[in-house]
N, C-alpha and C positions, 0 to 999 in steps of 0.2 A: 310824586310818582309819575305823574302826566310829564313831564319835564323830561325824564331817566325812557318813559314808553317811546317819548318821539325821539330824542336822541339815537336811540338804539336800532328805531327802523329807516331815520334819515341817513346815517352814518352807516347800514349795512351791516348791524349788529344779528338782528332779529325782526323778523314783517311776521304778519299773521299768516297761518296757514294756508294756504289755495286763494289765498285772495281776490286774484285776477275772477273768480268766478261766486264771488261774493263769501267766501270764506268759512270756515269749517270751526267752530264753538271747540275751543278747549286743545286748538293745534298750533304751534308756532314752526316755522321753518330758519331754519340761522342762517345767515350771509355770510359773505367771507372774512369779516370782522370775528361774527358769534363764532364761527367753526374754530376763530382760533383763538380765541377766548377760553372757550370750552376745552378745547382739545388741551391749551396749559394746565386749565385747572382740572382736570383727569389726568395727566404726563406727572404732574405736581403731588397728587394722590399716591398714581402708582409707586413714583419713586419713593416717596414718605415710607408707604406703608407695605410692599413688596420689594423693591432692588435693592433697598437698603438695611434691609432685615434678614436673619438667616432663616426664619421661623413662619415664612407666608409665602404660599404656593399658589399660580395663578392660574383660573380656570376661565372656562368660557363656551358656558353650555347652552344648547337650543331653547329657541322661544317661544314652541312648540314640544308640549310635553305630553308623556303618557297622560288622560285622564284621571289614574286611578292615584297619582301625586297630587291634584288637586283635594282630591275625596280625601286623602290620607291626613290632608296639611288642616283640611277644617276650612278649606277657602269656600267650596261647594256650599255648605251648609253656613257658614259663618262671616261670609266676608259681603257684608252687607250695609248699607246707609240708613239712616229712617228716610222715606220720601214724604212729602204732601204736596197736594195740588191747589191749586187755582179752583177752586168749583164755577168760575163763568167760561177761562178762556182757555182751564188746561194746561198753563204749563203748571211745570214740575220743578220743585226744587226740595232741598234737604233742609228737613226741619229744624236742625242746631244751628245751623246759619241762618234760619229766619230768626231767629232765637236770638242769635248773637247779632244780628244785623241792629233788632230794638233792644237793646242792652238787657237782656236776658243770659246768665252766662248755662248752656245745657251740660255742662263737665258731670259727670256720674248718674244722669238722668236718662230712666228709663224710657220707649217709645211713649207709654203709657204718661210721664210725666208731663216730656214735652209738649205730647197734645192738652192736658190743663194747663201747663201755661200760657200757651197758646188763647185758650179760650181766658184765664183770671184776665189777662190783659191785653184784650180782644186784638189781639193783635190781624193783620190781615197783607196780604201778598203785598209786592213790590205795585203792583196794578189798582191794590184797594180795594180786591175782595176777599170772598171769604175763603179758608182754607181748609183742604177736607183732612180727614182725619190720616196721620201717618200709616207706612204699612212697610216692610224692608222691602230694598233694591238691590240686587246680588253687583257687584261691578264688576266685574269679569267678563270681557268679550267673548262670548262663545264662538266656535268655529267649526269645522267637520273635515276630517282629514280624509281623502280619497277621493272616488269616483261615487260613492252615496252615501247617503246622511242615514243614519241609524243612530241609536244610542252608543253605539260600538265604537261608532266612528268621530266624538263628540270629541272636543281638544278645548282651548281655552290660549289664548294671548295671555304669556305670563304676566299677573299682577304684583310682581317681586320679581327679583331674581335668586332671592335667599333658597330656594327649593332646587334648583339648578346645581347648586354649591353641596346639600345634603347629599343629593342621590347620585353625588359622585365621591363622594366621602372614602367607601370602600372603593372604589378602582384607585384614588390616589394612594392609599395604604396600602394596596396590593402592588401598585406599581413604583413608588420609591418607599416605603416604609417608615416615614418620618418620626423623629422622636415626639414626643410629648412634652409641653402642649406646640400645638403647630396650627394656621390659619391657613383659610383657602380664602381666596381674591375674588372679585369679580368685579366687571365692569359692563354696563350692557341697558337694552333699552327693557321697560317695564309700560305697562298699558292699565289703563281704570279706568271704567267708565262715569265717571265721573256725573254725578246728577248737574251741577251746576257749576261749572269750571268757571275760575275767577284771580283776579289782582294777577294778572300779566302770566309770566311763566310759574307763578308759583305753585299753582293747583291746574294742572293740565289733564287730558286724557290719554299722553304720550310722551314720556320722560324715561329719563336715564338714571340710573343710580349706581351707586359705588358699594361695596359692602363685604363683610369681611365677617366670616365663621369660624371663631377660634375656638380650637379644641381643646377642653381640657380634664385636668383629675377633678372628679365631682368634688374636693375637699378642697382644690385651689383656686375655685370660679372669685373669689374675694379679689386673690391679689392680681389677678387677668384680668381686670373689670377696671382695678383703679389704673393698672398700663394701658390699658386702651382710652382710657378716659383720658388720660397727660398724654400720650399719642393724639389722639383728635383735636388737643386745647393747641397743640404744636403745631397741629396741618393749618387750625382756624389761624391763629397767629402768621403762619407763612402766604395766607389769602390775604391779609393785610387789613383784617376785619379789628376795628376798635375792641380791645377788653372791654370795655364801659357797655358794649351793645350788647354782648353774651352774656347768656345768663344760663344756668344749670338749673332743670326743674323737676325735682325726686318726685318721679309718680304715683299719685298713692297705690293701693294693691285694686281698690272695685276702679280703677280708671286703665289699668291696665290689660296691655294684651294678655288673651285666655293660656297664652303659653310663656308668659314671660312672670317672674320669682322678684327680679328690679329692672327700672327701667329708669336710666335718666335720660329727658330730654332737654336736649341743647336749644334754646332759643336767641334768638334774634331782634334787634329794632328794628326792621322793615317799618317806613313810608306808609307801610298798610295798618302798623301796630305789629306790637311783639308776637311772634308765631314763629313755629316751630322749621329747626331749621338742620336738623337730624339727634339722632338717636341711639341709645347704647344698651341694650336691652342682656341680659339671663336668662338664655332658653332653656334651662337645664338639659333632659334628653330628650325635648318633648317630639322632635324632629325624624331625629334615630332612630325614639321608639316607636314612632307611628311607621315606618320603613318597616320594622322589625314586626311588625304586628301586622301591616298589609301584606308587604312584599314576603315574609315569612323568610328574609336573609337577616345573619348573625351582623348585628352591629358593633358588636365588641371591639376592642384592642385590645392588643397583649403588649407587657411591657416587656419590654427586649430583656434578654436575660432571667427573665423570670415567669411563673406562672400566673402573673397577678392577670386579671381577665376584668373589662366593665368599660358599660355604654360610655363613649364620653358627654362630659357635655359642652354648654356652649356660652359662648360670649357673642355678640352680634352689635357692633358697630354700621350701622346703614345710615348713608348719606346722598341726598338727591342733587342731584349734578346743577339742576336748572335753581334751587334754591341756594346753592352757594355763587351760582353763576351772579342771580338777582340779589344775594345780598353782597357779593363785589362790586357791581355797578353801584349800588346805593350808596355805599361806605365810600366811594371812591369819586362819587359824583360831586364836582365845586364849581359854585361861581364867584370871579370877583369883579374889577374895574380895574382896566389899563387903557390909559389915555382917555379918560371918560366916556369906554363903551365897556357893556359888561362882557364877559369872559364865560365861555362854561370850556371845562374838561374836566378830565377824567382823570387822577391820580392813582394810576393802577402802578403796583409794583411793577419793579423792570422784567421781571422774571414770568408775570402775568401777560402783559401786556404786547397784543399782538405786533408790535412793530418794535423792535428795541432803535432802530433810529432809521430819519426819511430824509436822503439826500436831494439837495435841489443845487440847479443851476441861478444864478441870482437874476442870470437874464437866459429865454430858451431860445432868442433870436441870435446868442454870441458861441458860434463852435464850437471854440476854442472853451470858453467856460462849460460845455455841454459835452464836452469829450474828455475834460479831467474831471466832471460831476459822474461820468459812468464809471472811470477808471476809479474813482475813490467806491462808488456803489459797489462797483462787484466786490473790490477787495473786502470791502464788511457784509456783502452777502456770503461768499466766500467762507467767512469765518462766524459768523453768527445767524445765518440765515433770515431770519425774520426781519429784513430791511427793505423800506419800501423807497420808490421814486414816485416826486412828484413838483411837476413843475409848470401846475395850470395858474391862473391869474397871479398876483402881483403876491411877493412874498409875505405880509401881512397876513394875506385870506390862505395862503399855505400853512403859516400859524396857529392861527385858527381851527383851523380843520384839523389838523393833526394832533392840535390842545384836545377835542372835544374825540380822537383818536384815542386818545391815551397814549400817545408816542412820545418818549421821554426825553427825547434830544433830536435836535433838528439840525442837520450840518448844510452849509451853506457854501457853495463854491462861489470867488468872484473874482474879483481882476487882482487884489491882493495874493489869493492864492497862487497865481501864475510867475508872480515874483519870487513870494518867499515860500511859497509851502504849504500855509495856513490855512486852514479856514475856519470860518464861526461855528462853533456850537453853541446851540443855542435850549434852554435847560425850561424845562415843560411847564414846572412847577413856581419857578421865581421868576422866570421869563428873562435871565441874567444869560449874559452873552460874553463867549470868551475864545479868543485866540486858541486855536491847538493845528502843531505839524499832525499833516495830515497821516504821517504814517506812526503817530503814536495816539490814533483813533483806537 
């Protein structure tokens, strides 16, 4: 994992947060590599699971909401950690990861439990002392919208973006009337504050997620559950993530969210150990009906043509951006030995991967080689965008860098080409080197 960290920030993948000013716990900022890393595998999403479907509608609501969404969803009252302290120095951290940290596992244990375990196997802080007794921590940023702060004026940095997607449920049926069942999309950042943010991007206090609320007849949530579940095993597949690392984990019913009926969570073999790496939950109407009960508007649908009338419910696919982002890098991360020095890159699908090919001049001092090395650049910028130039130190360490890029082909202008045509392409993975005219690139 230390290997895939430095990579990432040497190569312009992702640095830590603010760094320049000693840096901010549980924030990472992306580089020009990460943004387009990222930006694939959200592009890659959308089209999966919206452009290519007739049945998903995409939304993209404020991250700033009414308070009274919060209250409704159960976040206010319910969306909370256990915390314990340091009793010498104070800090703070979440009691199931003190737990899991000494091979304790806290899965269906209550506050009250984890603190006896805590005490049977005296366990004590990251520091060596003693730890005080648990108490919940709300994560939710609180914030105040306006010119004064009152209880009126209280708001919250969305801790999801699934509530965004509810309370527009009725304007999308008001405004195209879609049949049954039908998804709404979303794409967008989400915020937690996070007691002890940790293992890279995984567990941050500012992340993105992906997530998808599909509506359905309360009789047919079965067979909407197992299609988004073979939809998600296709997206993980097209991330290029080994079957062997995925694993499907039926959650039992007291581990489950207060509003979810089943939930499977999809895990991962992350470098850190297996952890969760998104989720596909059954919210029945628990969503609508709390709308229906706040807000006192009619959540219903009608079905066309008939008077059948009733809340829908729901299926709920949620996937966090930066956890698929980190288990691409992981899955795709290799070293080996060529010419007796070791190799690291990155074997990201062509399709992921920020640069699909980086033309160089063989030499940057020969014009001539420098002027048919642009003239082949553009024409595959031109046509595939994502192609990079570069032609700093000696072709080797341009290898190199581009191996640990994840750029899958490397094309090589040189005094050959000026004759016939040709130039090397040069292949990321086997490091095999092959003649091609240049304009059957």
């Amino acid at each position: 994992m230390e290997e895939i960290v430095s990579l990432a920030k040497r190569r312009g993948f992702i640095y830590q947060g603010s760094e320049v000013y000693g840096g901010l716990s549980g924030t990472w900022d992306y580089g020009p590599l990460g943004v387009a890393l990222k930006r694939n595998i959200m592009q890659l999403w959308w089209k999966m699971f919206v452009d290519e479907r007739d049945d998903m509608y995409g939304v993209d609501a404020a991250i700033l909401m009414n308070q009274k969404v919060w209250q409704a969803s159960g976040h206010v009252d319910t969306f909370v950690d256990p915390l314990c302290e340091d009793t010498v120095n104070h800090r703070r951290y979440r009691t199931d990861h003190i737990l899991k940290d000494n091979g304790v596992n806290p899965d269906g244990m209550t506050m009250e439990q984890m603190d006896a375990a805590i005490i049977e196997k005296r366990i004590k802080s990251p520091d060596g002392n003693p730890l005080s007794k648990s108490r919940t921590f709300n994560m939710m940023f609180k914030t105040h919208v306006g010119a004064t702060e009152s209880d009126d004026s209280i708001s919250y940095l969305r801790p999801e973006t699934a509530q965004g997607i509810f309370t527009n449920f009725k304007n999308v049926v008001d405004s195209f009337y879609p049949d049954l069942p039908f998804g709404l999309a979303q794409q967008g950042k989400a915020f937690r504050n996070e007691i002890s943010p940790r293992d890279f991007v995984f567990r941050s206090r500012e992340f993105e997620q992906m997530e998808i609320e599909y509506f359905v007849h309360p009789d047919a949530w079965q067979e909407a559950f197992e299609m988004l579940l073979a939809a998600t095993h296709r997206y993980l597949e097209a991330l290029g993530l080994p079957a062997a690392s995925i694993h499907e984990l039926e959650v039992p019913a007291e581990d489950r969210a207060h509003y979810s009926k089943r939930t499977i969570d999809i895990e991962f073999d992350y470098p850190i150990g297996r952890s969760e790496l998104m989720g596909i939950a059954y919210r029945t109407d628990f969503d609508l009906g709390n709308i229906r009960r706040v807000a006192g508007k009619s959540m219903e649908y009608t079905v066309k043509g008939t008077n059948e009338k009733f809340v829908p419910h729901v299926i709920e696919p949620s996937f966090g951006v930066e956890r698929a982002l980190m288990a691409v890098l992981c899955s795709s991360y290799r070293e080996d030995e060529q010419n007796g020095e070791k190799r690291v890159y990155l074997a990201l699908p062509e399709h992921l991967a920020p640069y699909k090919f980086c033309v160089s001049p063989l030499l940057k001092n020969k014009p001539e080689l420098v002027e048919k090395a642009r003239e082949v650049y553009q024409a595959l910028k031109a046509k595939y965008g994502n192609v990079t130039w570069d032609d700093n130190g000696n072709i080797g360490k341009r290898y190199r860098r581009q191996d640990e890029i994840g750029t899958p082909h490397c094309i090589v202008i040189d005094f050959d080409t000026l004759e016939d045509g040709t130039v090397t392409v040069r292949d990321r993975d086997t490091t095999e080197q092959k003649r091609v005219a240049s304009q059957d690139l």
